[in-house]
LUMKE-686103 format. One line per field, with one value per residue (C-alpha): x, y, z; residue number from 0; residue in one letter. Coordinates in Angstrom, 1 decimal. Example, Ala and Ser with C-alpha at 12.3 -4.5 7.8 and 13.67 -1.06 7.14 Angstrom:
! residues 2
u [12.3,13.7]
v [-4.5,-1.1]
w [7.8,7.1]
nr [0,1]
rest [A,S]
! end
This chain:
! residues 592
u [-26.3,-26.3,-22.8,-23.1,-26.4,-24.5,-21.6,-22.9,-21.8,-19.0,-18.6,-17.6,-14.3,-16.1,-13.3,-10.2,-10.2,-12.6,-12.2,-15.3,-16.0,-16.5,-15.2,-13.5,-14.7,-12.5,-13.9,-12.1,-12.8,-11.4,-13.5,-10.7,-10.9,-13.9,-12.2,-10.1,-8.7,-7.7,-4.2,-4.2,-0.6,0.0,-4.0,-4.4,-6.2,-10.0,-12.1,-14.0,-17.5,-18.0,-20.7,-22.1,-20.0,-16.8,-16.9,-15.1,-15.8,-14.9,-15.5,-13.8,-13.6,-9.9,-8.5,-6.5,-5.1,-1.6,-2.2,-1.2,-2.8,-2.6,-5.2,-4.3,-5.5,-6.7,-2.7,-1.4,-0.1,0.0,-0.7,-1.1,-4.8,-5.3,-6.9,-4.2,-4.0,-0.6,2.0,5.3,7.8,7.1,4.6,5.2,4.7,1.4,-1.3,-1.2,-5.1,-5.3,-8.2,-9.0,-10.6,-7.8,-6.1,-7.3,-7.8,-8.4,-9.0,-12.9,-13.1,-10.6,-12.1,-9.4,-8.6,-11.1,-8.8,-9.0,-6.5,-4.4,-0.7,0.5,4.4,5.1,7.7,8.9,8.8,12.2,14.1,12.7,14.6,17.6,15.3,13.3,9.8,6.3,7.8,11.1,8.3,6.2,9.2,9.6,6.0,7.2,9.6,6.9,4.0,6.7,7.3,3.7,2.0,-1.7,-1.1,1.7,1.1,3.0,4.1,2.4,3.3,1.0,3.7,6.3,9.2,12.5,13.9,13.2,11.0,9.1,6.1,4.7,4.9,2.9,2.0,-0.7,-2.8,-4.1,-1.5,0.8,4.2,6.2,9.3,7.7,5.8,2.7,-0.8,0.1,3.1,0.8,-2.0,0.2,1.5,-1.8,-3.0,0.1,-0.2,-3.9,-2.6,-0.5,-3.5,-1.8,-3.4,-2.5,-3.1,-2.1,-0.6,-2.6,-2.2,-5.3,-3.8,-1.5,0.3,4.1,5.8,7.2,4.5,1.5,-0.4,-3.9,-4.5,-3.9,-7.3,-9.1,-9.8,-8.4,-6.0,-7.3,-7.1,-7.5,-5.1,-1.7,-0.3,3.5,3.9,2.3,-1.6,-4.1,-6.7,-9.9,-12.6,-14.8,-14.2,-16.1,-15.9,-15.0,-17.6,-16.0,-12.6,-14.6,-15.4,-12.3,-10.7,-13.6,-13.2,-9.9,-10.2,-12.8,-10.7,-7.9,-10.1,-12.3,-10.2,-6.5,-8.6,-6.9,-7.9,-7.2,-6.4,-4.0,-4.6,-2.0,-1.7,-5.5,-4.6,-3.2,-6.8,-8.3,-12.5,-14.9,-18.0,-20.7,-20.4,-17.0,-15.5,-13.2,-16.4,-18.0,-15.3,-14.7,-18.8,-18.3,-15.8,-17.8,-20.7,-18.5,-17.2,-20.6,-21.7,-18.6,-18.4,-14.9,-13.1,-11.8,-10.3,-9.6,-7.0,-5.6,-2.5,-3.7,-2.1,-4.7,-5.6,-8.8,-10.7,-13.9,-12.9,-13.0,-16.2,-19.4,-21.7,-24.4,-22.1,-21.3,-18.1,-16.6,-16.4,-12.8,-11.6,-8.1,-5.8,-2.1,-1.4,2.1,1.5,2.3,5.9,6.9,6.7,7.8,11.0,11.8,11.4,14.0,16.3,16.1,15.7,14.0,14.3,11.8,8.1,10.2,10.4,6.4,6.8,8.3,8.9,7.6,4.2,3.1,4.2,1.1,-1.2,-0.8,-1.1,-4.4,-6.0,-5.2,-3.6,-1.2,-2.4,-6.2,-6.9,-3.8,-1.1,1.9,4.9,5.9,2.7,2.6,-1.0,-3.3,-3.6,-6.4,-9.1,-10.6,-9.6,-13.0,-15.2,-12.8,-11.8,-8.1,-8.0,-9.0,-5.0,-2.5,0.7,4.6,8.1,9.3,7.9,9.0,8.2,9.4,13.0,13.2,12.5,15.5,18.5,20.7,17.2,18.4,16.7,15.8,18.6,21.0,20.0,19.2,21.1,19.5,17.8,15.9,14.9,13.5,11.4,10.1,8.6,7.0,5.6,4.5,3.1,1.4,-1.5,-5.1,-4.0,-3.4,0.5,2.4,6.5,8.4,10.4,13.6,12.9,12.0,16.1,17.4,18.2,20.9,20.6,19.3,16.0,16.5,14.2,15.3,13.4,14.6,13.2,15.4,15.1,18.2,16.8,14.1,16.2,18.4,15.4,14.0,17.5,17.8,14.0,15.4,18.0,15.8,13.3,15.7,18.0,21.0,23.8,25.1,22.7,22.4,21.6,18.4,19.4,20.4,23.3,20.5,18.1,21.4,21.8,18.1,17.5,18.1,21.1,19.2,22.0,20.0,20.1,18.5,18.0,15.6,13.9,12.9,12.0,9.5,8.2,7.5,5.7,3.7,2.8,2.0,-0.2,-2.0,-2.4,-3.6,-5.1,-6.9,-10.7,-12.6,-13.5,-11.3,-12.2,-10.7,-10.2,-10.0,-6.0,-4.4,-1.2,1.1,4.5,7.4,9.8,11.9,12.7,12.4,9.6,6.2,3.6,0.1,-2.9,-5.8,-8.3,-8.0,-10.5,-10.0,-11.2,-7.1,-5.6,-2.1,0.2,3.4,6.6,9.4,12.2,14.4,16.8,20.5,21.1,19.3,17.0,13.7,10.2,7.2,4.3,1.8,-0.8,-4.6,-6.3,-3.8,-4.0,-1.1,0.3,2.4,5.3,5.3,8.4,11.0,13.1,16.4,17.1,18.7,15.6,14.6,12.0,10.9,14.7,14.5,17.5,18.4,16.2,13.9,10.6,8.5,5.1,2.4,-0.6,-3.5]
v [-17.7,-19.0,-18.0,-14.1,-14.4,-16.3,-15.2,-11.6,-8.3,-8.0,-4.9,-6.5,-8.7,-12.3,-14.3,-14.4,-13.7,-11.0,-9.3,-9.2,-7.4,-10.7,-13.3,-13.9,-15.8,-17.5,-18.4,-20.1,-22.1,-25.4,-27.7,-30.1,-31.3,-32.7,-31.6,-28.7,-27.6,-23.9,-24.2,-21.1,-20.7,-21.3,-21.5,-25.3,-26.9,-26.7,-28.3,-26.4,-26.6,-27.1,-26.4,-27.3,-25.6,-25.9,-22.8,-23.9,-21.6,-20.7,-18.6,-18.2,-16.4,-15.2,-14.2,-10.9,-9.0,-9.9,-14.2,-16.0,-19.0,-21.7,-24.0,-27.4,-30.3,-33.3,-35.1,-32.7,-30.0,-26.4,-23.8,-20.0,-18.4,-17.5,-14.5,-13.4,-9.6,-10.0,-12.8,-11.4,-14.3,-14.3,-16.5,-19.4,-18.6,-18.1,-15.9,-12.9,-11.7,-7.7,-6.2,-2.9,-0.9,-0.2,2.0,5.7,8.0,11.1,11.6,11.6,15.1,13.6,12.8,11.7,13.3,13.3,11.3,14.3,16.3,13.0,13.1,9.6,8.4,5.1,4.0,0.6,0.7,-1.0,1.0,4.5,4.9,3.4,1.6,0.5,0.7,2.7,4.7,5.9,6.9,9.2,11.1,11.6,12.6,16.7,15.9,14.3,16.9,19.4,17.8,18.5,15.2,14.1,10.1,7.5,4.9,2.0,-1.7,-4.6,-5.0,-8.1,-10.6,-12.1,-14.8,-13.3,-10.0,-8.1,-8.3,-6.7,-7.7,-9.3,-12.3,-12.1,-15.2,-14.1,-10.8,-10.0,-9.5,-6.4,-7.0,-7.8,-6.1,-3.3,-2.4,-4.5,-3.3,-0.6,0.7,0.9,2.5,5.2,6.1,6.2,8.8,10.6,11.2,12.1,14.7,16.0,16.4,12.9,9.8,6.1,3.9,0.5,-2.0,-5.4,-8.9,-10.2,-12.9,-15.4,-15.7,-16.3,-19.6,-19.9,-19.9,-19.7,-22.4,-21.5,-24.4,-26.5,-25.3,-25.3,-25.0,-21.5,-22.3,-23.2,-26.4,-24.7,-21.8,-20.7,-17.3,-16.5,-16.1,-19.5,-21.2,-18.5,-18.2,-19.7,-17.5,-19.2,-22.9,-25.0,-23.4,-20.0,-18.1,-18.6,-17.2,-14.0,-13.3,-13.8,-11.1,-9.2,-8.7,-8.2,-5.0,-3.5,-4.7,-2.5,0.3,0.5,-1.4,0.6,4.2,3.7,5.7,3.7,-0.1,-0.5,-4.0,-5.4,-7.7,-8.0,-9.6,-12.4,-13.1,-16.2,-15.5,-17.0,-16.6,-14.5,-12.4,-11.6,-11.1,-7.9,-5.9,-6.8,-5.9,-2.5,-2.1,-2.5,-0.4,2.2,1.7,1.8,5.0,6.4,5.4,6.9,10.2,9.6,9.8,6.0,5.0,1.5,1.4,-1.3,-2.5,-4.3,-6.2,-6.0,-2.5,-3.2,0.2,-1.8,-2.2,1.8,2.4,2.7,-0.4,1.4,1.2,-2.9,-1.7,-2.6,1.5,0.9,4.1,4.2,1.8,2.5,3.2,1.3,2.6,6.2,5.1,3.1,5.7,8.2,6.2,5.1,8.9,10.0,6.8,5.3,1.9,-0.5,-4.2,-6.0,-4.8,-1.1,-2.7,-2.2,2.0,4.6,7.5,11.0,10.1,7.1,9.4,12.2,9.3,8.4,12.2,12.6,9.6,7.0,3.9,3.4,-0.1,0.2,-3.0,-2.7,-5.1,-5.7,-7.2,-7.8,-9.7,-11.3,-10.2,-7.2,-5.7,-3.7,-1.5,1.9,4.2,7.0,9.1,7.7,10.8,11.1,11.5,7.3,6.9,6.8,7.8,7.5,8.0,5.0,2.8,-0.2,-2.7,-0.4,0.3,-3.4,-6.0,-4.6,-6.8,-4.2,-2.2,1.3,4.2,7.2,9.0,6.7,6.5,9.9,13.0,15.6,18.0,15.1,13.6,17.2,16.5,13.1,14.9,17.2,14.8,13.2,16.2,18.6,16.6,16.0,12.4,11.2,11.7,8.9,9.4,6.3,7.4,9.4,10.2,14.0,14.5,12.2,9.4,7.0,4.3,0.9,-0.3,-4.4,-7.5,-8.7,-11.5,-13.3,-17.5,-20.0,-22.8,-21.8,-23.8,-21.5,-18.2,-20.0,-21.0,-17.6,-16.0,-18.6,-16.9,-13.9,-14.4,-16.2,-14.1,-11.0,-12.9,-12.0,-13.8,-11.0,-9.8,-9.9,-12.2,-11.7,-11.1,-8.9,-7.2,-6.2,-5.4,-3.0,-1.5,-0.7,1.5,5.2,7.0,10.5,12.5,15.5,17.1,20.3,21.7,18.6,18.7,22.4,21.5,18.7,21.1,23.7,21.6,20.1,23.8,24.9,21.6,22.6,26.2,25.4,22.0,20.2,20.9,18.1,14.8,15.8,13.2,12.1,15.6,17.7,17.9,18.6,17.3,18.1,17.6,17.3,14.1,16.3,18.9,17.2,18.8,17.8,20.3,20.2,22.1,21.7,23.9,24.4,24.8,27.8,28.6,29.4,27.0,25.6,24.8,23.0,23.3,20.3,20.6,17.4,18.2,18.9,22.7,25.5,26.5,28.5,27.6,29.5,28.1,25.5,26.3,26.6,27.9,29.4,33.1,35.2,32.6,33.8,32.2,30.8,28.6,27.0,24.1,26.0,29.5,30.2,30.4,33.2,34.8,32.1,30.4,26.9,25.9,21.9,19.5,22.0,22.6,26.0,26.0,28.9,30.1,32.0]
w [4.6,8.0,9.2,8.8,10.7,13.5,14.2,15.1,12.6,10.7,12.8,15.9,15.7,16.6,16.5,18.7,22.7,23.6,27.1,28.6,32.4,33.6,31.4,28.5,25.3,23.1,19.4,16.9,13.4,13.1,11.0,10.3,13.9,16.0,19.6,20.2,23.9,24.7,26.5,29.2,30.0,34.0,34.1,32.7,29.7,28.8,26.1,23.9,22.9,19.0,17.2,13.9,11.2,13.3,15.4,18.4,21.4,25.3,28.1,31.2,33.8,35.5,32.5,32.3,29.3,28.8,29.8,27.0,25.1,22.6,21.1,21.4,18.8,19.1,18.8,21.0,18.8,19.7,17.7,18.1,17.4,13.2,15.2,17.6,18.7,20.1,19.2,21.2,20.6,17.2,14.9,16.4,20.3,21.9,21.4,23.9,24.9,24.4,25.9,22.6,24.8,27.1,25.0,25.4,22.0,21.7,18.1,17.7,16.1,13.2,10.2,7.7,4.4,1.1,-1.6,-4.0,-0.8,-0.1,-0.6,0.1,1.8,1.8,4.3,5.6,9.1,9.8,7.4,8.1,11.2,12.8,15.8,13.2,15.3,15.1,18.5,17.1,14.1,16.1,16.3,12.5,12.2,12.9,9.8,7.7,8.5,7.3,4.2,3.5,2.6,4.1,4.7,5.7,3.4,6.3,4.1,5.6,9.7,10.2,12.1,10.0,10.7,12.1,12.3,9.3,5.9,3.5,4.9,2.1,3.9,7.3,8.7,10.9,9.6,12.6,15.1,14.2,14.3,17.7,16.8,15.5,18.9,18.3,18.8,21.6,19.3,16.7,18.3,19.7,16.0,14.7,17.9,17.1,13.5,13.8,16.5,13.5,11.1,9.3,8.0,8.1,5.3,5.8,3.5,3.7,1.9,0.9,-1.5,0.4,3.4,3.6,4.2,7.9,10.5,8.6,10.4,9.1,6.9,10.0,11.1,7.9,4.7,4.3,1.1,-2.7,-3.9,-7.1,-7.8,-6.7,-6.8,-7.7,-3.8,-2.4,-2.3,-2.6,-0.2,-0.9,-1.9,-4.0,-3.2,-0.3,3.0,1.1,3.1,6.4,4.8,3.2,6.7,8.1,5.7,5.7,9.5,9.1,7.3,9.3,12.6,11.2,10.4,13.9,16.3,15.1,13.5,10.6,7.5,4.2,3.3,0.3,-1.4,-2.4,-5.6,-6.2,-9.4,-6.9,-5.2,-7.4,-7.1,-9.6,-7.6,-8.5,-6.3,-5.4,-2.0,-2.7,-4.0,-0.8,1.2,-0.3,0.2,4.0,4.2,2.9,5.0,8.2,6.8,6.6,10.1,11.5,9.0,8.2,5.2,4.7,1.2,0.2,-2.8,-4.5,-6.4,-9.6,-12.7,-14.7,-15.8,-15.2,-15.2,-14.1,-10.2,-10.4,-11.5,-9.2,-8.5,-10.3,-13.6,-12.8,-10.8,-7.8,-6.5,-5.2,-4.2,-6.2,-7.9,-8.1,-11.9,-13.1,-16.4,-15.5,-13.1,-16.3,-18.6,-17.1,-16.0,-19.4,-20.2,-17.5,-17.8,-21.2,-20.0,-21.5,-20.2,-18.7,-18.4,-19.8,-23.2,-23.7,-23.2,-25.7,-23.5,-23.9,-25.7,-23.3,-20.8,-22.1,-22.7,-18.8,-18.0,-20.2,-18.8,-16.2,-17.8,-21.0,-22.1,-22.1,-24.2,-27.0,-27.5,-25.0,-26.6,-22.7,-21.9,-24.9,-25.5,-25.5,-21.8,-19.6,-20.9,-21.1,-18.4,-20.0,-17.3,-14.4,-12.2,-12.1,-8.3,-8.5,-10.2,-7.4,-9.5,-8.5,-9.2,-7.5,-4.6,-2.7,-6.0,-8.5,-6.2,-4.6,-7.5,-9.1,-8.4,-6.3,-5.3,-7.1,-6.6,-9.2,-7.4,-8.1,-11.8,-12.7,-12.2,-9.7,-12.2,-13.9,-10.6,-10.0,-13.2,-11.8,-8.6,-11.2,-12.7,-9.5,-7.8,-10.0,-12.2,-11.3,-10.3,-6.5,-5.6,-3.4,-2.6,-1.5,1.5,1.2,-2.4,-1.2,-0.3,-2.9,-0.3,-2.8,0.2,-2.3,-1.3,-1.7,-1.2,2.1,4.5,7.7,7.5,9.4,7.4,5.3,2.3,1.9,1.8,-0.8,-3.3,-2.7,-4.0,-6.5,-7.5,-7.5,-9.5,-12.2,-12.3,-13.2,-15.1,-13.0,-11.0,-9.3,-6.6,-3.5,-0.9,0.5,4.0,6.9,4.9,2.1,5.1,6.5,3.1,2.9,5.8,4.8,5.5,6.1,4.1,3.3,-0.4,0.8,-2.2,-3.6,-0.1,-0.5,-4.0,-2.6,-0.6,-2.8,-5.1,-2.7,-1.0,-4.7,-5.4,-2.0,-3.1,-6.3,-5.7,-9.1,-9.8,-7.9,-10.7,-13.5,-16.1,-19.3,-21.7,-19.1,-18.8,-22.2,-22.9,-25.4,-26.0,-28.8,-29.0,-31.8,-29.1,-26.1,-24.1,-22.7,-21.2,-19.6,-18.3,-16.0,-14.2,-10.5,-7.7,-7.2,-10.9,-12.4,-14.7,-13.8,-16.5,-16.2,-19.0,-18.7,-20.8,-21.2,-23.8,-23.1,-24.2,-23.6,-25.8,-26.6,-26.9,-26.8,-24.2,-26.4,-23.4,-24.7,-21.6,-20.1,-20.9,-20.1,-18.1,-14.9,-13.6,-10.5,-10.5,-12.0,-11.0,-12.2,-11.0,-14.7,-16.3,-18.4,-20.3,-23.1,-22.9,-20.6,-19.4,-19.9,-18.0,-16.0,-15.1,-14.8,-13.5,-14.5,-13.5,-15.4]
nr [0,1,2,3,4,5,6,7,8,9,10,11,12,13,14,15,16,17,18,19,20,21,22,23,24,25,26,27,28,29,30,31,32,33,34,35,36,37,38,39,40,41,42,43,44,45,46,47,48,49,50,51,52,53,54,55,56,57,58,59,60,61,62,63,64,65,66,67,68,69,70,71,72,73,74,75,76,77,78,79,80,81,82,83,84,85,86,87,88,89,90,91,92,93,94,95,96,97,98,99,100,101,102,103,104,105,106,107,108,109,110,111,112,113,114,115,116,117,118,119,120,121,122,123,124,125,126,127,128,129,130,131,132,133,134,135,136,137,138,139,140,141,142,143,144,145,146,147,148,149,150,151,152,153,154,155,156,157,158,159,160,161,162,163,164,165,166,167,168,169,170,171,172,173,174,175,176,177,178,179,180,181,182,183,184,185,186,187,188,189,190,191,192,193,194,195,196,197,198,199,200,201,202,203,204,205,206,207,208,209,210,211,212,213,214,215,216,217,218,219,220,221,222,223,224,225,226,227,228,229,230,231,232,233,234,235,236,237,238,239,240,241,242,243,244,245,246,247,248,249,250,251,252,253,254,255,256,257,258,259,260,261,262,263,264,265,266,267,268,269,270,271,272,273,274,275,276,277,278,279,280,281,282,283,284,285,286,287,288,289,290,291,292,293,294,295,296,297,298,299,300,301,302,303,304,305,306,307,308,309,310,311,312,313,314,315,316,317,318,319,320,321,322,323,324,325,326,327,328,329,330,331,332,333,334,335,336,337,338,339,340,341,342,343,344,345,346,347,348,349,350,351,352,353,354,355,356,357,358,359,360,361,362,363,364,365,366,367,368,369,370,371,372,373,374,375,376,377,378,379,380,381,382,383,384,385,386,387,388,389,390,391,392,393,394,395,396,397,398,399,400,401,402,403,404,405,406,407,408,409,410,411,412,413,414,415,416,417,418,419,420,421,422,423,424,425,426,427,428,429,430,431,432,433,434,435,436,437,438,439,440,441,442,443,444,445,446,447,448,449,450,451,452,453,454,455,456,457,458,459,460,461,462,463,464,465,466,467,468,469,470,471,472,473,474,475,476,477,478,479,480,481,482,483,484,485,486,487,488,489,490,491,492,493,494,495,496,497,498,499,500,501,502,503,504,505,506,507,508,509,510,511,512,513,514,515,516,517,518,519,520,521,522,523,524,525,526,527,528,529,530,531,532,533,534,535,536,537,538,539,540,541,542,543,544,545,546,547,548,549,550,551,552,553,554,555,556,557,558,559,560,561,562,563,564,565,566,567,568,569,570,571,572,573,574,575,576,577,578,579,580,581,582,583,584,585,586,587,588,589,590,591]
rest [X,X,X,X,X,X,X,X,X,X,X,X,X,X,X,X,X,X,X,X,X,X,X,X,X,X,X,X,X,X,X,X,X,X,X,X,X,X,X,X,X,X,X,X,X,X,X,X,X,X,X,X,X,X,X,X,X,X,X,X,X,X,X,X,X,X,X,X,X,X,X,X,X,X,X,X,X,X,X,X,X,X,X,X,X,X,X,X,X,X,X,X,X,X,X,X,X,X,X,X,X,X,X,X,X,X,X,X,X,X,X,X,X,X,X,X,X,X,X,X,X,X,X,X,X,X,X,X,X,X,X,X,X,X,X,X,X,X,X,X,X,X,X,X,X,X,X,X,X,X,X,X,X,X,X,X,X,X,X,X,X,X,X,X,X,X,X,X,X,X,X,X,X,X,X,X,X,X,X,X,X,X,X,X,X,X,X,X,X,X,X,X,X,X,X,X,X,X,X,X,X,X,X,X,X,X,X,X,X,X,X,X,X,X,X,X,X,X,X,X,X,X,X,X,X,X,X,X,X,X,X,X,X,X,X,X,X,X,X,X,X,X,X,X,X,X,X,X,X,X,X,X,X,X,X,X,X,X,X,X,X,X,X,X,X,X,X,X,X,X,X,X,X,X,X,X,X,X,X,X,X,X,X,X,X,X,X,X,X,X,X,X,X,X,X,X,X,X,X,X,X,X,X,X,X,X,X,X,X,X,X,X,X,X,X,X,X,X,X,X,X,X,X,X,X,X,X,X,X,X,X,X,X,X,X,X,X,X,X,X,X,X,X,X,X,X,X,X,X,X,X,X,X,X,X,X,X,X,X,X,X,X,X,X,X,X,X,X,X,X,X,X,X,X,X,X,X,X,X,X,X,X,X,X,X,X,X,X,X,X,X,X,X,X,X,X,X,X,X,X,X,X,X,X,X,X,X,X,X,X,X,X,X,X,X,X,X,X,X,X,X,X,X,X,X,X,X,X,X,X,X,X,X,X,X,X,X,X,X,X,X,X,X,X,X,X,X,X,X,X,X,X,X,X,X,X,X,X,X,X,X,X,X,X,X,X,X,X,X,X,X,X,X,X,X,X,X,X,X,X,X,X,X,X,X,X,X,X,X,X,X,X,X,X,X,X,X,X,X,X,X,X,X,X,X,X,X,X,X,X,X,X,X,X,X,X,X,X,X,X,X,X,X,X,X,X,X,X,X,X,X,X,X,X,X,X,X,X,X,X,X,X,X,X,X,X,X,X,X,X,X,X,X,X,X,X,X,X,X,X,X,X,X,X,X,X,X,X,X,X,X,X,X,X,X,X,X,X,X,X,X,X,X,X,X,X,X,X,X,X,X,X]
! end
């Protein structure tokens, strides 16, 4: 196909301003329009050339990182670049040229973390701290390597309308977000967590774009005519002109990965990204990312957020699979929180408790091809010969918090000693751990959906949404006072932190055997007397067994371990324990 031959490697960030030592050369792809100017703010207006598949292009000399820049059409509107580095008043004000190689790193002898070692924290960066910016975040990075996890996992920062939002909605993926610090705060977290032996994985949206300032279709044929996602028109993949949009997202992940060091993309929604072609973009995509890995010996991990259960996108290309590196498993948060909380509305109504909860353990997902009474159908497929280190597993995250209509946390719904079983859970199985931010000291601070658009019709169908979707009338607005109530308080229950810690330091000093498969964690558990244990070999050649008890009284059990020989104690989550008697909701952790 002509275009990847043309418009250089996917390597290299074609598109956009580009600094050069002499000049600088704009590029830009607008087949909707035959003539195109680049308006240089303060430095006047110039044509561009066009060629034959609408690549509009420029160089000029005089221009100086920080002048700013709109491409003008043919009737005189202005619109930022769909490539802008830098967009400082916002997605609607002008492109701002940033020259990459002006920032200095020194992080060349970092390699990033192999997935099997990776404990992931996901954080919003406007709620973590009060200033709400990647600076005031560098500060927190002591706190955070102390906690003990590998990788920030950091919700989308690609610039949205207004003041505060999820993210979800970026209108232009690849200018980092203003407010936030934008592509120099950015950088300086990233150097700053590599200094601290931390990763950054980066939360990307590969499936729409949100509704104020996305002005992409304006240039082309960027949205479906085809398929719409629950969130808006989903990009165009597979329809005419799909190729120039592959290549557009396919730089975008490698421009994050090179251009900002970061060490893993998370997907989101892949089950959002419409793509009948025969040869799919996301496979391609996670194939470059691999290669780029390779070239640069670094550990980078793309992992994906999926609906679908779809074990295929896990398995290797020589097997017909897409070799993504990890998928977040929803099966195994569901369970487990209708094990903790009884709940069962919603998606909860499909999950018993205690023995979905060991199916998850002894395998990946819960639904691998039966029937869902949510769905209405039978849902996903076998999970067999995947290592566990590919299912990303959780107590909570932002979804799983924030789609609930007052955004409760565990905390909030559990009492302490059964949240102490839920980081258990989390933290000591072969799978990949992630903890949403705050959960490590019980934060009770609601995480709610909150988004900043002016048009005041929009915010009101989006809480009208809300409010459908949930079946609820009394929520909240979707505003600064849910933004407010969504930053964390940082009121410290010390005894949860030290028990996050421990885990993690005992995870770490007994980390899982490398590509535990299906079989090789057994699971067993009693709904009758409310308990659930498991095994699995080490790589240090030990087994590790973990005991949770969940009833109310005290009572004694003996161990149902098979491979755990004279098992040692190494823990317990209440200092009551004795000998063979397990105090009410606790966990002990052994040892061979």
């Amino acid at each position: 196909m002509a275009i990847l031959s043309d418009i250089e490697t996917k390597r290299e960030l074609s598109l956009g301003a580009k600094v050069g030592e002499k000049t600088t050369s704009f590029r830009v792809w607008a087949p909707h329009h035959l003539s195109l100017s680049l308006h240089l703010l303060g430095k006047g207006m110039f044509r561009m050339e066009r060629d034959k598949e609408g690549y509009f292009s420029f160089n000029l000399e005089r221009v100086s990182p920080g002048d700013r820049y709109f491409y003008t059409f043919g009737n005189g509107l202005e619109r930022p670049d769909p490539v802008s580095r830098f967009l400082p008043d916002g997605v609607h004000g002008p492109t701002e040229i940033v020259d990459p190689k002006s920032f200095s790193w020194d992080d060349l002898s970092w390699k990033g973390i192999p997935l099997q070692e990776q404990i992931f924290y996901e954080i919003h960066v406007g709620a973590y701290t009060k200033e709400g910016t990647f600076y005031s975040l560098i500060d927190k990075l002591p706190y955070i390597k102390k906690l003990g996890v590998t990788c920030l996992e950091i919700m989308p920062i690609s610039q949205f309308p207004g003041r505060w939002n999820w993210g979800y909605d970026g209108a232009s993926p690849y200018a980092p977000y203003s407010g936030y610090g934008g592509p120099q705060g950015l950088k300086e977290l990233v150097k700053a967590a590599h200094a601290h032996s931390l990763g950054i994985c980066l939360d990307v949206v590969y499936n729409h774009l949100g509704p104020e300032g996305n002005y992409l279709a304006e240039f082309g044929n960027y949205f479906s005519d085809t398929y719409r996602t629950p969130w808006g028109k989903a990009l165009n993949y597979d329809g005419p002109y799909s190729d120039h949009v592959r290549h557009y997202i396919i730089q975008n992940a490698l421009y994050w990965l090179s251009e900002y060091h970061i060490d893993a993309l998370r997907l989101d929604a892949i089950h959002g990204i419409y793509d009948f072609s025969a040869s799919p973009m996301l496979p391609e995509l996670i194939k470059e990312v691999r290669l780029l890995g390779q070239e640069q010996g670094r550990n980078i991990h793309v992992i994906a957020e999926s609906g679908f259960n779809d074990a295929r996108i896990l398995h290797p290309e020589e097997k017909g699979g897409w070799d993504l590196c990890g998928v977040w498993n929803d099966d195994f948060h569901h369970a487990m929180h209708v094990t903790l909380t009884g709940e069962k509305t919603t998606y909860y109504s499909d999950f018993s408790g205690l023995p979905d909860l060991a199916r998850s353990l002894s395998g990946g997902f819960v639904y691998e091809g039966q029937y869902s009474s949510f769905r209405k159908r039978r849902h996903g497929n076998s999970c067999k010969g995947i290592p566990y280190e590919k299912f990303l597993i959780f107590s909570q995250n932002h979804d799983q918090a924030g789609n609930r209509p007052w955004g409760e946390r565990l905390a909030s719904l559990v009492e302490k000693e059964p949240a102490k079983l839920a980081a258990c859970f989390t933290l000591l199985t072969p799978a990949t751990p992630l903890l949403f931010m705050g959960e490590e000291y019980g934060e009770k601070a609601s995480f709610e959906y909150f988004v900043d658009y002016k048009d005041e019709r929009l915010m009101r169908s989006i809480f009208e949404g809300r409010k459908r979707e949930s079946h609820r009338t009394d929520m909240p607005f979707p505003g600064k006072e849910s933004f407010d109530n969504s930053q964390l308080s940082w009121e410290f229950d010390h005894d949860l932190l030290t028990l996050y810690q421990k885990l993690i330091s005992l995870r770490k000093q007994f980390p899982p055997a490398p590509h535990l498969t299906t079989g090789d964690l057994h699971v067993s558990y009693s709904e009758e007397e409310s308990w659930i244990a498991w095994e699995y070999p080490t790589k240090n050649g030990s087994w590790l067994g973990v005991f949770c008890y969940l009833g109310e009284e005290a009572q004694a059990f003996s161990l149902p371990f098979r491979n755990l020989t004279s098992p040692k104690l190494l823990f317990s989550t209440s200092p009551s324990s004795q000998k063979g008697i397990f105090p009410p909701h606790s966990a002990s952790i052994y040892t061979s």
